[in-house]
PADOVEX-687535 format. One line per field, with one value per residue: residue in three letters; residue number from 0; x, y, z of N, C-alpha, C in turn. Coordinates in steps of 0.001 Angstrom, whole numbers, plus 500000, padded with zeros to 6 digits. Layout:
BEGIN
residu: c(ALA|...)
num: c(NUM|...)
n.xx: c(X|...)
n.yy: c(Y|...)
n.zz: c(Z|...)
ca.xx: c(X|...)
ca.yy: c(Y|...)
ca.zz: c(Z|...)
c.xx: c(X|...)
c.yy: c(Y|...)
c.zz: c(Z|...)
This chain:
BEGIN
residu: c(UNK|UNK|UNK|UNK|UNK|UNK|UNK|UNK|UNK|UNK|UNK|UNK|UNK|UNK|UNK|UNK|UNK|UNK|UNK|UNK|UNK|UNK|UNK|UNK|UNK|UNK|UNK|UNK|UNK|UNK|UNK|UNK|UNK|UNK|UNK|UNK|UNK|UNK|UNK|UNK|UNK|UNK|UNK|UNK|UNK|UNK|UNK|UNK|UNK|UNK|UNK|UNK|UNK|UNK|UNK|UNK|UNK|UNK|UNK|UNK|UNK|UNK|UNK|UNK|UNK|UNK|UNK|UNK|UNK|UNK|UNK|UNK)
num: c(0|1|2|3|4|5|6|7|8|9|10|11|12|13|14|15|16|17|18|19|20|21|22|23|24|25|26|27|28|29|30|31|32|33|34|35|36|37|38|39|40|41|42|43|44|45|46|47|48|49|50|51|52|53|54|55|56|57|58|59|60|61|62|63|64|65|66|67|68|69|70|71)
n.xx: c(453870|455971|459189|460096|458206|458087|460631|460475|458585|460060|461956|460417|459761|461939|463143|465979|467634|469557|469534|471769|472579|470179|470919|472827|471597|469855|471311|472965|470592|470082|472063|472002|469701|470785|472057|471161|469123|465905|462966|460575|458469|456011|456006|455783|458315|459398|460052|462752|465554|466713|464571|462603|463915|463603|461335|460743|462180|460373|457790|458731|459469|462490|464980|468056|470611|471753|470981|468062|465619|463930|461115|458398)
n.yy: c(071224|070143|069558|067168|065717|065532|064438|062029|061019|060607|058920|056268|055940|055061|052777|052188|054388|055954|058421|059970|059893|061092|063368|064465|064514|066295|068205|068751|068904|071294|073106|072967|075015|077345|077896|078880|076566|075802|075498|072676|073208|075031|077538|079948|082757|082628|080581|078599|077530|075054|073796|073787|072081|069358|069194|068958|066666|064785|064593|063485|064800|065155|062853|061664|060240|057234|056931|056825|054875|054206|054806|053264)
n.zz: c(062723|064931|066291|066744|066238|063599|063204|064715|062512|060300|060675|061693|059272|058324|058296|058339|058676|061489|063842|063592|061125|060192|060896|059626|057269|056931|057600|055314|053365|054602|054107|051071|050502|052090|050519|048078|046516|045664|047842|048381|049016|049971|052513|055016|055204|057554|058474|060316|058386|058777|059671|057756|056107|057803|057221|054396|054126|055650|054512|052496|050240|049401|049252|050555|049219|049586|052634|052860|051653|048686|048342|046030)
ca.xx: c(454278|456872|460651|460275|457229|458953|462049|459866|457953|461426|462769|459490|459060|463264|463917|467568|468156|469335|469233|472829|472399|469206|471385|473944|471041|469409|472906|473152|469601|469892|473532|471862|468911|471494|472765|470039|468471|464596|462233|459509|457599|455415|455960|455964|459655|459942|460270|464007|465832|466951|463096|462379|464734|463737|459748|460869|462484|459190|456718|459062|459720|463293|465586|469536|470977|472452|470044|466388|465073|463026|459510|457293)
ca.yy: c(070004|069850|069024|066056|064511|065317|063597|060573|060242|060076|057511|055692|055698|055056|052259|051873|055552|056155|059691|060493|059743|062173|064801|064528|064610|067869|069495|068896|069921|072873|073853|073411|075814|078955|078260|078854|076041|076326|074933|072102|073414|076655|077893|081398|083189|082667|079330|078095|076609|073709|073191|073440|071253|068415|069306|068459|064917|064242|064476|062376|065143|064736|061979|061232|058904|055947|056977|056942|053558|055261|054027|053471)
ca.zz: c(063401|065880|065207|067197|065605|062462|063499|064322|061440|058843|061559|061635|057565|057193|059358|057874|059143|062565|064161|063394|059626|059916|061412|058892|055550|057548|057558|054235|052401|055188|053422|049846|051072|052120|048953|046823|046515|045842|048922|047400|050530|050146|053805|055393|054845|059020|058600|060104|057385|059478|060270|056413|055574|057954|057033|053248|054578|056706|053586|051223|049116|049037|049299|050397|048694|051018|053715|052791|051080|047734|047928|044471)
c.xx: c(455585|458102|460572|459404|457397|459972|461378|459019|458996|461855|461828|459462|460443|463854|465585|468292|468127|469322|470472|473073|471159|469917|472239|472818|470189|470080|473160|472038|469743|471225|473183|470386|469513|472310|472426|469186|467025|463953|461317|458130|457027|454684|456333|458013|460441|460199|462472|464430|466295|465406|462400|462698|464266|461816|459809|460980|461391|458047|457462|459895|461013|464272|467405|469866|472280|471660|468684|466154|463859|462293|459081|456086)
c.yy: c(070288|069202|067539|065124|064786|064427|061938|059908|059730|059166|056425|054802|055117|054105|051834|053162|055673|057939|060695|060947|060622|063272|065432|064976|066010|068323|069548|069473|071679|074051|074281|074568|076967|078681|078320|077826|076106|075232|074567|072154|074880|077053|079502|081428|082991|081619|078665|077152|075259|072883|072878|072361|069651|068196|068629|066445|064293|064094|063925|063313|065368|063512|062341|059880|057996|055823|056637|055932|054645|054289|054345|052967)
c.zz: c(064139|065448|065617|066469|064446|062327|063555|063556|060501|059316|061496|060145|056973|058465|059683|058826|060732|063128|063588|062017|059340|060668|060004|057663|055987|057066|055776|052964|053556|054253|051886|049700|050970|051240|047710|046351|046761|046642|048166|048475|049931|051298|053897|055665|056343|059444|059248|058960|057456|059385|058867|055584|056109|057639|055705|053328|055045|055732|052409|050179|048437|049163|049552|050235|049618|052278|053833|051901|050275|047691|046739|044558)
C-alpha cells in the first residue's frame, strides 16, 4: 500500500488526529524501531522503518496515547 493511502486510512479511522499529530506518533514508533523495538508486522528486512512504522498505525496494531481513540 502506498504511504499516502496509508496516511489516509489512520486519518480516516482517527478523526481526532490531524496530519501533524500523525507525523509526530510516526517519529516516534520509527525512533522506538532503531532502537530495538520488535515490528508486530512480518515484512521483508527492505521495508523503510518510517514506512513500517506508519503500516503498524494503519492496521491498528499500535496505538499513541492522546492521539488515536482505542476502539473495542
Amino acid at each position: 500500500m502506498k504511504v499516502e493511502e496509508l496516511t489516509a486510512k489512520i486519518l480516516d479511522n482517527n478523526p481526532k488526529m490531524d496530519s501533524y499529530q500523525l507525523a509526530i506518533a510516526v517519529a516516534k514508533r520509527t525512533d522506538e524501531l532503531l532502537n530495538g523495538a520488535t515490528s508486530k508486522l512480518n515484512v521483508s528486512k527492505n521495508v523503510k522503518v518510517a514506512d513500517l512504522a506508519l503500516m503498524e498505525l494503519a492496521e491498528g496494531l499500535i496505538t499513541v496515547k492522546g492521539f488515536i481513540d482505542i476502539k473495542k
